[in-house]
C-alpha positions as CSV (number, residue, x, y, z in Angstrom):
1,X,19.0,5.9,9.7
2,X,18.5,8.2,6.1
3,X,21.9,9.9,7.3
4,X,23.8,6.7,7.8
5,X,23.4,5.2,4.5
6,X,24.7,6.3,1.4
7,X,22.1,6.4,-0.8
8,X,18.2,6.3,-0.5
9,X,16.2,4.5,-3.4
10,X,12.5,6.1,-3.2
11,X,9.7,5.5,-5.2
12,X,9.8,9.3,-5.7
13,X,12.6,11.1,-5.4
14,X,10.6,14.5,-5.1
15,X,8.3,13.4,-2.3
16,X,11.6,12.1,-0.5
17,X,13.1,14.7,-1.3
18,X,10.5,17.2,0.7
19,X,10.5,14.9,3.8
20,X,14.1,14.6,3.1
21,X,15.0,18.9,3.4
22,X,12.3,19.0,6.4
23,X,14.9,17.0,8.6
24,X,18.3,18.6,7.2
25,X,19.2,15.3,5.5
26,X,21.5,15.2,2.3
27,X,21.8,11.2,1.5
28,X,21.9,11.3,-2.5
29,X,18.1,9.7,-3.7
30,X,17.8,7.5,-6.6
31,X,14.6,6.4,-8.1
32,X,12.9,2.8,-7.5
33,X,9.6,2.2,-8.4
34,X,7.3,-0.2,-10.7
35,X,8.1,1.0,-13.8
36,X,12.4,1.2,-13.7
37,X,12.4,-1.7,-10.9
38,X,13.7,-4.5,-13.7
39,X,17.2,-1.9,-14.6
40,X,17.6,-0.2,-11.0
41,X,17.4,-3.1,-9.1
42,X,20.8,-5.1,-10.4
43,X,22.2,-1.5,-10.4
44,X,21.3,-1.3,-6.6
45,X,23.1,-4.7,-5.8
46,X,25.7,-4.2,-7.1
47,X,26.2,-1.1,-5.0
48,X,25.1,-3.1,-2.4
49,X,27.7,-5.7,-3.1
50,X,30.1,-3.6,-3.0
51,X,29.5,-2.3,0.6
52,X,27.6,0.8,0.3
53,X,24.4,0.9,2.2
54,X,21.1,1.4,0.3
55,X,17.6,2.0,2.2
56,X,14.5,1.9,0.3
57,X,11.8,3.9,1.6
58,X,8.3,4.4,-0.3
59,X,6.0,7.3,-0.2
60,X,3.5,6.0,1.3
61,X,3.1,3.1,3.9
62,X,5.5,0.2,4.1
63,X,8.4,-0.7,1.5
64,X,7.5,-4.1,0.0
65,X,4.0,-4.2,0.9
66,X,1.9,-4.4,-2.5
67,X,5.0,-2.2,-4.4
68,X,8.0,-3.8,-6.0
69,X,10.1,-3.7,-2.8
70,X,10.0,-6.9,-2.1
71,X,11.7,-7.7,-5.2
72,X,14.8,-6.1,-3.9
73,X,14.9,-7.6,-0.6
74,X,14.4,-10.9,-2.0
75,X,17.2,-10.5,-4.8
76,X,19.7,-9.0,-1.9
77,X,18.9,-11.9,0.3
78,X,19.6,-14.5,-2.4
79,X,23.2,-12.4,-2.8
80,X,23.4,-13.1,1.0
81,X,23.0,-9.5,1.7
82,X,21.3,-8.5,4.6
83,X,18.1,-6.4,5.0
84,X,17.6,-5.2,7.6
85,X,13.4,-3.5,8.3
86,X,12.6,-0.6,10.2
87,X,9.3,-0.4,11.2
88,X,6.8,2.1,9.9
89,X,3.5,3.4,9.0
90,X,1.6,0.1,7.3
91,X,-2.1,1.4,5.8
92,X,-3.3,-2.7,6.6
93,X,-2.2,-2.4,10.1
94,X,-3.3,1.3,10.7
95,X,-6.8,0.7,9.0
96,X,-7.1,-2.6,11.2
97,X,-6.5,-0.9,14.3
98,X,-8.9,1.7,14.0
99,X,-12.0,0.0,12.1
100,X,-13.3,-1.7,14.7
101,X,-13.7,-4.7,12.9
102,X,-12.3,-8.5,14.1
103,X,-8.8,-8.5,13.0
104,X,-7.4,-11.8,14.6
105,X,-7.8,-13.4,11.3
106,X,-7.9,-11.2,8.4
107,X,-6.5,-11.8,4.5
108,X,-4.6,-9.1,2.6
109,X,-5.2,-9.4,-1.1
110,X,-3.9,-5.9,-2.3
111,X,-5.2,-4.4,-5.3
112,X,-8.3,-5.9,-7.3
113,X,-8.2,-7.0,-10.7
114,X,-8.4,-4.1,-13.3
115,X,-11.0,-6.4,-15.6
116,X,-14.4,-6.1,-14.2
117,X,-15.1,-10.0,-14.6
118,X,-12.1,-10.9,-13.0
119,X,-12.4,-8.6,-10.3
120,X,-15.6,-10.1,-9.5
121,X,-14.5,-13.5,-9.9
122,X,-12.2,-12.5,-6.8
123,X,-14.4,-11.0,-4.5
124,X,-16.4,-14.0,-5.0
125,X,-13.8,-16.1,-3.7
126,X,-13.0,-13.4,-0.7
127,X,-16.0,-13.9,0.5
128,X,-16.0,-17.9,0.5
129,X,-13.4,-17.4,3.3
130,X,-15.6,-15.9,5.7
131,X,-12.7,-13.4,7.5
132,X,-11.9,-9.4,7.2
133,X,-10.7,-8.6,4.0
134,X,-8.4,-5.8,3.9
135,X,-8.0,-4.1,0.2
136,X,-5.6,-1.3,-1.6
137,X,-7.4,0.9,-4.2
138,X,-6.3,4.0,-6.3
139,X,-8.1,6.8,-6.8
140,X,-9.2,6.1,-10.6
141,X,-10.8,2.6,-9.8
142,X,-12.0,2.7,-6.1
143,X,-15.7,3.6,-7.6
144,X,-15.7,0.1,-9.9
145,X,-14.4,-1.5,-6.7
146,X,-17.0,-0.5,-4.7
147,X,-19.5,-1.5,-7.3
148,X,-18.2,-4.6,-7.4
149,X,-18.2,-5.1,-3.8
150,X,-21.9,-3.8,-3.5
151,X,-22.7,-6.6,-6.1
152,X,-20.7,-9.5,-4.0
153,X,-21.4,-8.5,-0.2
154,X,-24.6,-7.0,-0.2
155,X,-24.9,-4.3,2.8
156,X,-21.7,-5.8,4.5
157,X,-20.5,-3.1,6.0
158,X,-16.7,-1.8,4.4
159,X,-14.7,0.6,6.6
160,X,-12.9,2.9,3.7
161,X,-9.8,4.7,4.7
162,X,-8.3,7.4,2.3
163,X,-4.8,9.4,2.8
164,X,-4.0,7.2,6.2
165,X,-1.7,9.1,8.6
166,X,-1.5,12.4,6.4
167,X,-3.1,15.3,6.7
168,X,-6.4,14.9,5.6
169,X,-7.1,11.0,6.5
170,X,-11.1,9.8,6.5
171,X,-11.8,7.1,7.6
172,X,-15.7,5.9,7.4
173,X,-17.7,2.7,8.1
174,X,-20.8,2.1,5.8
175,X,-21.9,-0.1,3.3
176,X,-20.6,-0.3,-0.3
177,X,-23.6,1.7,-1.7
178,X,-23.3,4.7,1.0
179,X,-19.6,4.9,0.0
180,X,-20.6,5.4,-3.7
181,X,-22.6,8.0,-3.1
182,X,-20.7,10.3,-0.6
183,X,-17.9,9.6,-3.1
184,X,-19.8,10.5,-6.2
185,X,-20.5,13.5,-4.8
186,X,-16.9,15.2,-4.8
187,X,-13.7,14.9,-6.2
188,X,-11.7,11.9,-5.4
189,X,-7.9,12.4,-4.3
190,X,-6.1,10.1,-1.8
191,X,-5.1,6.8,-2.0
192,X,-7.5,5.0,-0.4
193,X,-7.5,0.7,1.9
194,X,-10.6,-0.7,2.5
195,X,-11.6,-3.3,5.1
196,X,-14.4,-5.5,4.0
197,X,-16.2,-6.1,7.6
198,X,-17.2,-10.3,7.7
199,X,-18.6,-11.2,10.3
200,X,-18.3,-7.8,11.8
C-alpha cells in the first residue's frame, strides 16, 4: 500500500522514514502531526482533490486514534473523498487482549487532563461507570496519573503497558501504588496505555 500512493503524511517523517528504507520503499513523506495539523491538512486535500493518493500513517498505534488523524479523514469525507483504513497495531485493542481483564464493555477516554484537579475530577467520573477503563499516558505525566488513580480506585488493580509491540514492551498488572514504585525506581522511556481493571 506505502508504494502505491504518492505521498505518505507521517507524524514523523524520520521514524517513517527508518521503517520506510527497511522495506526498499521511496514514496516522498511529508509531515502531519499536532502541531502543523491546522496548515498541512488543507494542503493535503487539495492534493487529494486533485487525485493523488495520500496515506497517513502514525508512529505509533492507529492513525486517528487520540492523534489529529481524524481531523483529516473527517475533512476528506466532508469533500466526499474516500478513506479508505487498513488495519493495524491499536495499543487499546492490544492492551485489551492481553490484560486479562473484562473487555466486553470497556470506555476509551485517551489522555487525562494535564491539571491535577481536573484530572481527578475525571477519574472520579470513570469510576461512576463501573466498566474497564482503558487510558493513554506519556512518559512525563504517567507518575501524576498514577497518583491520581491510586487516590480514586484504591488497590483496583491497573494493567500498565509501555512500548506495546516494539521491542522492549512490559506489560504488568498491579495496583496503582506498586506501579509507582517499580517506576520510581528507574528511568522512564516508552509511551505507555493503562487499563484500569473494574470489576476485574
Amino acid at each position: 500500500m506505502l508504494r502505491e500512493v504518492d505521498l505518505i503524511a507521517c507524524e514523523d517523517t524520520r521514524r517513517t522514514r527508518m521503517l520506510l528504507t527497511h522495506f526498499d520503499i521511496h514514496t516522498p513523506t511529508t509531515s502531519y502531526f499536532e502541531h502543523n495539523k491546522a496548515q498541512k491538512g488543507p494542503r493535503l486535500l487539495r492534493q487529494l482533490a486533485e487525485g493523488r493518493r495520500v496515506a497517513l500513517v502514525s508512529d505509533a498505534g492507529t492513525p486517528g486514534i487520540s492523534d489529529p488523524g481524524f481531523m483529516l479523514a473527517r475533512d476528506a469525507r466532508a469533500a466526499g473523498i474516500p478513506v479508505v483504513p487498513v488495519p493495524g497495531v491499536s495499543a487499546v485493542a492490544a492492551l485489551l487482549s492481553a490484560s486479562g481483564v473484562p473487555a466486553d464493555r470497556f470506555v476509551f477516554e485517551g489522555f487525562l487532563p494535564v491539571k491535577p484537579g481536573r484530572r481527578l475530577n475525571r477519574l472520579t467520573a470513570l469510576r461512576a461507570l463501573e466498566t474497564t477503563v482503558v487510558l493513554y499516558e506519556s512518559p512525563h505525566r504517567i507518575l501524576a496519573a498514577l497518583e491520581a488513580i491510586a487516590e480514586i480506585f484504591g488497590d483496583t488493580p491497573i494493567v500498565v503497558g509501555r512500548e506495546l509491540t516494539k521491542q522492549f514492551e512490559e506489560i504488568v498488572r498491579a495496583p496503582a501504588t506498586e506501579h509507582l514504585e517499580r517506576l520510581r525506581a528507574g528511568p522512564i522511556r516508552g509511551e505507555f496505555a493503562l487499563v484500569i481493571a473494574i470489576g476485574g
